[in-house]
C-alpha positions in Angstrom: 114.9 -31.2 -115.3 115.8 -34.2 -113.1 117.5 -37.1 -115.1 116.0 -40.4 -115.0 118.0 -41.7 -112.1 117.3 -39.1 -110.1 113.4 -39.7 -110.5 114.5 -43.4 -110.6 115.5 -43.4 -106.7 113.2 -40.6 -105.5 110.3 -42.6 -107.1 111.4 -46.1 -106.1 113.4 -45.7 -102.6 111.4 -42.5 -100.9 108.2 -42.8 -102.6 107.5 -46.7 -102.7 109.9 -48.8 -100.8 110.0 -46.1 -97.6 106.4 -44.7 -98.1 104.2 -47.1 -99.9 105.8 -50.1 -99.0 106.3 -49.2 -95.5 103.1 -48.2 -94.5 101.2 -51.5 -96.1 104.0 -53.0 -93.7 103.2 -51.5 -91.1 98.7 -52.3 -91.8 100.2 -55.8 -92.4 101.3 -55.9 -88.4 98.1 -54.3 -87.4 96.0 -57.1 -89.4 98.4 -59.9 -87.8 97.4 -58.4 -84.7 101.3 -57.7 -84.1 100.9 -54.2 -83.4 97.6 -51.7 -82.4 97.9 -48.6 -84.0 93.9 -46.6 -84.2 95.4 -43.6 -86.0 97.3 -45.6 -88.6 93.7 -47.9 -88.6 91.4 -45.2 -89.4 93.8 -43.7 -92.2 95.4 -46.4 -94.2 92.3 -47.8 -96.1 90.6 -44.4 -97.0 94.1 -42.2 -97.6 97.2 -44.8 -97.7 96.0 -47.7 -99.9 94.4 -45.6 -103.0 97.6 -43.6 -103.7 98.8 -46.6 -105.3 97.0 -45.0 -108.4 99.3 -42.2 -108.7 102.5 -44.2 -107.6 101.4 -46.7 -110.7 101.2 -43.8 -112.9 104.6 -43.0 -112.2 105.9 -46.2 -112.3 104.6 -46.7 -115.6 105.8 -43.2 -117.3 109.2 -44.3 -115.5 109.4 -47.5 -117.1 108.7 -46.0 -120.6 111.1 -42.9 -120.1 113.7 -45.2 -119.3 115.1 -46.4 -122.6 114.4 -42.5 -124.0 116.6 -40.7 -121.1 119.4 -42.9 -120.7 119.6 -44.4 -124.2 123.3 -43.0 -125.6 121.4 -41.0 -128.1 120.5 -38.5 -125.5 124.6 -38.2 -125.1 124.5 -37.0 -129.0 123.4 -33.3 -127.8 126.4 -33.2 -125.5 130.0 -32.1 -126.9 132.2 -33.0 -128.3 129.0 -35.3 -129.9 127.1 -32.2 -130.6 129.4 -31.0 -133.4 128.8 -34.2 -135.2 127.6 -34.0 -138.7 123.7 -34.4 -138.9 123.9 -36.8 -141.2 126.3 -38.8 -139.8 124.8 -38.3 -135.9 121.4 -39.7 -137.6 122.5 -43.4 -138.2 124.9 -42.9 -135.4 122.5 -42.3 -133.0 120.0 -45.6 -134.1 122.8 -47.5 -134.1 124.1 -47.4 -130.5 120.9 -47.3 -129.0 120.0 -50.1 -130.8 123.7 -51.7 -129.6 122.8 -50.5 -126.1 119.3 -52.4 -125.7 120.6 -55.2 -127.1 123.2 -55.5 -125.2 121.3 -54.2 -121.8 118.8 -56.6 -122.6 116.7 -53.1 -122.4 113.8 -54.8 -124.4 113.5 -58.0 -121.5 113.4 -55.5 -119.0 110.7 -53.1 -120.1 108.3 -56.2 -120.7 109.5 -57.3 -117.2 108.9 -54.0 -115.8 105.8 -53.0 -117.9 104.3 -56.9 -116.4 105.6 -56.7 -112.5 103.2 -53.5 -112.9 100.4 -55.1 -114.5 100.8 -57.8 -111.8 100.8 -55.2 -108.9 97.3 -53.5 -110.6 95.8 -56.8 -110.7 96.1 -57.6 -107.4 94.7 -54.4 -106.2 92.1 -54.6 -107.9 91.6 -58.0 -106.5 92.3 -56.3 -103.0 89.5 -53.6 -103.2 87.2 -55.9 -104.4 87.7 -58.2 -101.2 87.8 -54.9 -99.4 84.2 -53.5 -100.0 83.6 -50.7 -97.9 85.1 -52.1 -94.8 87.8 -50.1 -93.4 88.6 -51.6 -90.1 91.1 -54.5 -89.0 88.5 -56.6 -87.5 86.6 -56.4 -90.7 89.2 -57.3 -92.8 91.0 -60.2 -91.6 89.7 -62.4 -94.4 91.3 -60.2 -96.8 94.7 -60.7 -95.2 96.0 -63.1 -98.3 94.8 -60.5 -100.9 97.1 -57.5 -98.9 100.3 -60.2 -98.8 99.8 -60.6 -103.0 99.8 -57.2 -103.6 102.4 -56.5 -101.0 104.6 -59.0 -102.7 103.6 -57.6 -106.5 104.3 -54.1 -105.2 108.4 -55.3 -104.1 108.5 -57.5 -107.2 107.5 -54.1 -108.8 110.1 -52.2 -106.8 112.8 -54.9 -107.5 112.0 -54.7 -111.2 112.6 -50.9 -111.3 115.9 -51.4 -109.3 117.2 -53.5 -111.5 117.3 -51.1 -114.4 120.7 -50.4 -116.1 122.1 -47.2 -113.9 123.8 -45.7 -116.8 125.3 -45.4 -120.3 128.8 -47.4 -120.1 130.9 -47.5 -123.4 132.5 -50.7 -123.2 135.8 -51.3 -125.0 136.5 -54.0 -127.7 137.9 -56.8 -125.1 139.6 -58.3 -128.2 141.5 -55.1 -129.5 142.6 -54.4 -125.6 144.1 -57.9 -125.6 145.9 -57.4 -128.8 147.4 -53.9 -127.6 148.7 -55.9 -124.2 150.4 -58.7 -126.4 151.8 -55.8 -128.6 152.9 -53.9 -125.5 151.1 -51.6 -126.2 149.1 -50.6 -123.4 147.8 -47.2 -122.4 
């Protein structure tokens, strides 16, 4: 199974910032009348725009998995941490996740995360009811404003999901380092 960073960057630097992003880019020119592309017209509205459904489904089961796959408790089935005493692993485990989010601020992003989402939804929605059943540039110039919002929710979304911790660090006691360096004692 891919790890959550993997799915991390394949989800938000393939799929959405050089697919999904990209193309609304590019439908953004055509509406500016920057560009002329009848190919790319007759496509985006019926097959480019609605698969933002699926890529907010994954988005969302991202943003929940995130805390479970990369927590330090998922480190606790590993060796040497695997031969640890059940017992012992047990409050263990709760207590350096609970460490970790704190100090991550994992629970501020989620909500961040989890709301640059709901933000991006809402202003689709917004977007396809401005949209109708129009499909063409000429028909759609008033909806211009309503494509910019969601383009911009959908790069807050993308920036959110960037900014996520990249991985488990274990971080030294800063004060028992310094004490070791005043005692010469340094490794």
């Amino acid at each position: 199974m891919r790890n959550w960073q993997q799915r991390r960057v394949e989800f938000n630097h393939k799929r959405l910032k050089n697919g999904y992003l990209m193309s609304l880019a590019a439908w953004m020119a055509l509406l500016k009348g920057e560009a002329r592309d009848p190919y790319a017209e007759e496509r985006f509205i019926p097959l480019t725009l609605p698969k933002w459904s699926v890529l907010r489904e994954e988005a969302r089961e991202l943003i929940l998995a995130m805390e479970r796959d990369v927590a330090p408790s998922s480190l606790f089935g590993q060796p040497p941490l695997a031969g640890m005493d059940e017992q012992q692993a047990q409050w263990l485990t709760a207590l350096a996740d609970d460490l970790w989010r704190s100090r991550e601020g994992l629970w501020d992003w989620t909500a961040e995360a989890l709301a640059a989402l709901r933000e991006a939804d809402g202003a689709y929605a917004r977007l396809l009811a401005g949209i109708g059943q129009h499909t063409r540039v000429a028909e759609l110039q008033d909806c211009q404003s309503g494509f910019e919002t969601f383009q911009n929710a959908v790069q807050e979304l993308s920036a959110a999901v960037s900014s996520a911790p990249s991985k488990v660090e274990i971080v030294r006691d800063p004060a028992a380092s310094e004490r070791r360096i005043r005692k010469g004692m340094t490794r």
